[in-house]
DRENVEXVO-402477 format. One record per residue: residue in one letter; x, y, z of N, C-alpha, C in turn. Coordinates in pm, whole numbers, padded with zeros to 5 digits, always signed. Atoms other than C-alpha are relative to their C-alpha. Layout:
residues N
AXYZXYZXYZ ...
//
This chain:
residues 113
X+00023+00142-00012+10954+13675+09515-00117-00026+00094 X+00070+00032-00023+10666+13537+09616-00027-00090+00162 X+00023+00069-00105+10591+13376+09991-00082-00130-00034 X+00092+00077-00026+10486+13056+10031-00102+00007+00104 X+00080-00037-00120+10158+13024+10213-00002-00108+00071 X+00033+00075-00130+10047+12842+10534-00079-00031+00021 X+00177+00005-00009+09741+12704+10632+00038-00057+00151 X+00075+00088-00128+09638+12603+10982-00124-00096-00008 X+00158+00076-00003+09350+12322+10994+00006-00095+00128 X+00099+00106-00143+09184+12225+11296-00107-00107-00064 X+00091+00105+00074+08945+11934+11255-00006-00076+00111 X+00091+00107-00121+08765+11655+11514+00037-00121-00097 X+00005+00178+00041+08906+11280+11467+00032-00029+00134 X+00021+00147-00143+08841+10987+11712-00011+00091+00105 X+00032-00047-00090+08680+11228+11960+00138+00174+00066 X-00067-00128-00072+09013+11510+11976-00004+00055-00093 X+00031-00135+00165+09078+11829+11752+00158-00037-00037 X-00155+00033+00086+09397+11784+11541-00016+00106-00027 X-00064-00173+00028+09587+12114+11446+00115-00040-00092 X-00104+00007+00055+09772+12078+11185+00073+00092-00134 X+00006-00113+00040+09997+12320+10936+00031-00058-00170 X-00026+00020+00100+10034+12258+10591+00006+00084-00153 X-00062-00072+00110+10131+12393+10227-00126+00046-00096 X+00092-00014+00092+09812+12369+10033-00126-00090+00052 X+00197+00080-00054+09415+12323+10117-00114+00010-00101 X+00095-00055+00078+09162+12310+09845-00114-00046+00020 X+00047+00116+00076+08865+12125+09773+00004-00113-00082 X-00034+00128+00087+08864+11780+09683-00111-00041-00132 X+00064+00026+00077+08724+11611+09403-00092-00095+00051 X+00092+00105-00090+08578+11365+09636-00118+00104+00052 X+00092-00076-00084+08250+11510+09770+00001+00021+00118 X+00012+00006-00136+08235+11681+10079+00119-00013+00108 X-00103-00019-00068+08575+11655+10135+00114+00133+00026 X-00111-00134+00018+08895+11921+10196+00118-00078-00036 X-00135+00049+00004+09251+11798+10100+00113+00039+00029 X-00107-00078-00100+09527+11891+10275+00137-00089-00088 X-00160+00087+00074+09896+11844+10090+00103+00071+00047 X-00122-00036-00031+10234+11884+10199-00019+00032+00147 X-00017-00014-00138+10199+11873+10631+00125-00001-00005 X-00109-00060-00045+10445+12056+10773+00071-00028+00134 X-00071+00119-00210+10671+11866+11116+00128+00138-00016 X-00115-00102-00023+10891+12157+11219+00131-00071+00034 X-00114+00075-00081+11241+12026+11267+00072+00102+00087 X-00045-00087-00135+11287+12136+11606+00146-00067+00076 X-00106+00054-00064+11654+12118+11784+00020+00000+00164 X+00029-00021-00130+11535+12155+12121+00002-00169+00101 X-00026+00146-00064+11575+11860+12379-00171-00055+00047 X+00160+00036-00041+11189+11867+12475-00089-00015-00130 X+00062+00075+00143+10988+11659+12235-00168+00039+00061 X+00134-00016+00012+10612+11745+12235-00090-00116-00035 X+00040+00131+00047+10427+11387+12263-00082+00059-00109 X+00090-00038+00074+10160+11507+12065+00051+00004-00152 X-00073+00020+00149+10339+11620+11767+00060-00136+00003 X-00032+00126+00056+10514+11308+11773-00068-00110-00050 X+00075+00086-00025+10217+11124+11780-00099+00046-00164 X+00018+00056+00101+10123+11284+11473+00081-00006-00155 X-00134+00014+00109+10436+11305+11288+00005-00199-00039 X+00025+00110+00049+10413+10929+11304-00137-00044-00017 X+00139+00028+00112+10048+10920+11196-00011-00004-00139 X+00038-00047+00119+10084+11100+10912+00145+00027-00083 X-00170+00042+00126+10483+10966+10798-00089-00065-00118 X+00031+00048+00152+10453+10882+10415-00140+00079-00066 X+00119-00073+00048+10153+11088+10401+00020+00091-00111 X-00066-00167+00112+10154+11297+10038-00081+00121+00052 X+00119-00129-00014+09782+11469+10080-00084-00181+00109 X+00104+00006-00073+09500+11407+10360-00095+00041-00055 X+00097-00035+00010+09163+11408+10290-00127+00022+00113 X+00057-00029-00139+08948+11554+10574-00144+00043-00022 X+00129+00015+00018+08576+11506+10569-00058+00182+00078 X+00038-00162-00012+08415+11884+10533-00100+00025+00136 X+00072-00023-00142+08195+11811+10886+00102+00009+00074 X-00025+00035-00096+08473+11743+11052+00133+00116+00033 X-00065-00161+00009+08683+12101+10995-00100+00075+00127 X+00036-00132-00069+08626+12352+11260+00071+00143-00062 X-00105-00170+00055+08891+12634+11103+00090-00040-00072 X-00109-00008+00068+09118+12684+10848+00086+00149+00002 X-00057-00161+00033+09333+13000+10867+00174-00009-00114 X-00123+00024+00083+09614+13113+10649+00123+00057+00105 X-00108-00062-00115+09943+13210+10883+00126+00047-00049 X-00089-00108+00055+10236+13406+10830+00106-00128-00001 X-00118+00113+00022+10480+13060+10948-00053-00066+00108 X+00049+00137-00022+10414+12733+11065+00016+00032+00167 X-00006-00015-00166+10346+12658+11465+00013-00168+00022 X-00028+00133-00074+10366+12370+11665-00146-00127-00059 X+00094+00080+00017+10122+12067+11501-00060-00053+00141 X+00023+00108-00111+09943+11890+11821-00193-00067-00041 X+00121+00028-00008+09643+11743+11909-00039+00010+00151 X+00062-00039-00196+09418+11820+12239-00120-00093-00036 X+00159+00042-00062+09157+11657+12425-00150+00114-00041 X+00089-00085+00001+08779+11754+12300-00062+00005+00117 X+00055-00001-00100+08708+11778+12680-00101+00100-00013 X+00052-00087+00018+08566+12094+12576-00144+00008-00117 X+00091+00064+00129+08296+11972+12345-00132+00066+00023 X+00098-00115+00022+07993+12194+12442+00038+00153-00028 X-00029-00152+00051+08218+12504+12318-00024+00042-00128 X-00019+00033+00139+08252+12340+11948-00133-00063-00020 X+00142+00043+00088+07900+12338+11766+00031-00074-00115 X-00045+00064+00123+07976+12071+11471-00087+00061-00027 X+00029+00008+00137+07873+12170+11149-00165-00118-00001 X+00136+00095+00050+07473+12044+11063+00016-00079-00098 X+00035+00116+00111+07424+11740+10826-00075+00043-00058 X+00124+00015+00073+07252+11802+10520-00043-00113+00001 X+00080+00115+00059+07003+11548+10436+00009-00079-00148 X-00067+00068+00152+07103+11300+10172-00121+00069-00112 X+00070-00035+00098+06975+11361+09849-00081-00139-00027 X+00084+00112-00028+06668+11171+09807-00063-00071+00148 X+00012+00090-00070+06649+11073+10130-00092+00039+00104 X+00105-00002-00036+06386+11012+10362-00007+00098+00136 X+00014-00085-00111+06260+11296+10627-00020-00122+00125 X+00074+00060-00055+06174+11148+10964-00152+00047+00023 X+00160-00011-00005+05790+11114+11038+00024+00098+00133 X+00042-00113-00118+05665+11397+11276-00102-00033+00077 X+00094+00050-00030+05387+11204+11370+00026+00000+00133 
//
């Protein structure tokens, strides 16, 4: 029988990195995007709640699939079983080189002049 797989995806929204684990990551049909389906909320029986995860367990209640703009991925890995979802401060923001912008199609260089 077959394992289901895992994915880890980090990613940069509103200035922090989100970590989150989910069932399936492909390419979207949308350009430029990734899609993320089935996020995974561990149901933990422990008395210590992790704001973070909570914070995005209720982000992303009712959520089927996420679509996560392909600049804004730092890592995807595949994992053996799910970890703790959170989100951190990008205090660290000269460690993480974003991803370069192509140049639209068509669109205008700046002057070098």
């Amino acid at each position: 029988m077959k394992a289901d797989k895992i994915y880890r995806i980090a990613f940069h929204n509103r200035g922090d990195i989100y970590e989150l684990h989910a069932r399936e990551v492909h390419q979207s049909a949308m350009y430029a995007f990734v899609e993320v389906e089935g996020i995974i909320f561990g149901e933990r029986s422990s008395v210590v709640v992790d704001p973070s995860e909570e914070r995005l367990k209720s982000e992303f209640a009712g959520v089927k699939r996420t679509y996560i703009p392909l600049q804004a991925v730092i890592r995807i890995d595949e994992v053996e079983r799910e970890g703790a979802n959170k989100i951190t401060a990008s205090g660290d923001s000269d460690k993480v080189t974003p991803f370069p912008l192509p140049n639209p199609p068509g669109g205008t260089q700046p002057d070098s002049n």
